[in-house]
C-alpha positions in Angstrom: -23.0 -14.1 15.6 -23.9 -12.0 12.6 -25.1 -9.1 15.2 -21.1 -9.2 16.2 -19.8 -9.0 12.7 -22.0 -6.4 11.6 -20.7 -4.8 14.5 -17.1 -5.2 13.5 -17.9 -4.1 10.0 -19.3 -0.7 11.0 -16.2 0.8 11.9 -14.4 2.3 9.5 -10.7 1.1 11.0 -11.8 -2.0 11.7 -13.1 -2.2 8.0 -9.4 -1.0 6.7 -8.0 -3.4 8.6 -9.4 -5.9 6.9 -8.9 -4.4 3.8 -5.3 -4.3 4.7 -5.4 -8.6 6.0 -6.8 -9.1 2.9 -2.9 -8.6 1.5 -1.1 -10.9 3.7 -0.7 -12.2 7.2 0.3 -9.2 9.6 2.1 -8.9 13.0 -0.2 -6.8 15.3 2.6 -3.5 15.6 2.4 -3.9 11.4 -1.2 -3.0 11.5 -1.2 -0.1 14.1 1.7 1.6 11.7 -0.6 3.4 9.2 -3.1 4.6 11.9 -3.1 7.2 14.3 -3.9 5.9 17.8 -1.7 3.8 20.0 -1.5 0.0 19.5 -3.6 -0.5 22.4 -6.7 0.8 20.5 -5.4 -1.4 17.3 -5.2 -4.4 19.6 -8.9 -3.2 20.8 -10.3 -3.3 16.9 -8.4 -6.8 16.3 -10.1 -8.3 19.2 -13.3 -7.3 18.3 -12.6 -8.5 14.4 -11.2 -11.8 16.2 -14.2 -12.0 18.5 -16.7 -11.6 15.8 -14.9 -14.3 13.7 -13.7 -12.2 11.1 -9.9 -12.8 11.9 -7.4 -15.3 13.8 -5.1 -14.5 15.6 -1.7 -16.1 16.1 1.2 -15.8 18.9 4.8 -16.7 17.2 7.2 -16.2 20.0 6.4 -12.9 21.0 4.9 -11.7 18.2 1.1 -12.0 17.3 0.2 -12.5 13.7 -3.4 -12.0 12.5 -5.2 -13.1 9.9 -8.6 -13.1 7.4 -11.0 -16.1 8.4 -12.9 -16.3 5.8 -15.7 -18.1 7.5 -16.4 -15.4 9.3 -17.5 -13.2 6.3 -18.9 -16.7 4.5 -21.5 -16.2 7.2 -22.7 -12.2 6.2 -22.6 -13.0 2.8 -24.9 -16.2 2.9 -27.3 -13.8 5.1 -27.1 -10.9 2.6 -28.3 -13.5 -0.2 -31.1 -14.4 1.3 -32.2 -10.8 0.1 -31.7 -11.7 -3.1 -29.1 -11.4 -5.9 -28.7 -9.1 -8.7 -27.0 -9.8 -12.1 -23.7 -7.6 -11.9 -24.1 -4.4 -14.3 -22.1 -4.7 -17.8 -20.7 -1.6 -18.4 -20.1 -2.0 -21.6 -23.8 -3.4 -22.8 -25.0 -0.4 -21.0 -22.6 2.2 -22.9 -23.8 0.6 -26.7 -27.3 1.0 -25.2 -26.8 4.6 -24.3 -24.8 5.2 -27.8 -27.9 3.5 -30.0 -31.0 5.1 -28.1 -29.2 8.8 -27.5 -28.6 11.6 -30.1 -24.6 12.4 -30.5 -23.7 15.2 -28.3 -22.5 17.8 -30.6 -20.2 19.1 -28.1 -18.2 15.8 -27.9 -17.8 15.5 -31.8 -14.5 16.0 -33.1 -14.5 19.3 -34.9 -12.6 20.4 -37.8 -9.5 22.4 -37.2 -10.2 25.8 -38.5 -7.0 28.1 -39.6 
């Protein structure tokens, strides 16, 4: 199963949209708008999303909806930790470490107006 949502993942439309079910529920004609290619190629990248678990898919009448499962990426992101986990970067910590251990850079001092 992971080989099949690694798959999925590796293509960049398929990636954005995901990005875009992560915003709401979407009919299937509501995710081919912002692409370029017909919404048989769209309906081609949601069944290969659907079929690696990443999203369900709904009919409603004669529309079908799709949606995030979030089991799907649950199971790539267990995987992934098995790698190991690293403590998220503080930005801030690491910009009072630059300003104590690095000599001011003259050209970012404020300068006197001169007249």
């Amino acid at each position: 199963m992971l080989d099949r949502i690694f798959a999925a993942l590796s293509d960049p439309t398929r990636r954005r949209i995901l990005g875009m079910l992560l915003e709401d529920d979407m009919a299937v004609s509501d995710v081919a708008t912002p692409f370029q290619v017909s919404l048989a190629a769209v309906s081609k990248h949601l069944g290969v999303l659907a079929s690696a678990g990443l999203i369900r898919q709904e009919r409603r009448g004669r529309i079908t909806w799709c949606q995030i499962d979030p089991d799907g990426l649950h199971r790539a992101a267990v995987w992934m930790q098995g790698f190991g986990q690293f403590e998220p970067v503080d930005l801030d910590a690491f910009e009072r470490f630059l300003t104590a251990e690095l000599p001011p850079d003259p050209l970012l001092q404020d300068q006197p107006d001169q007249a």
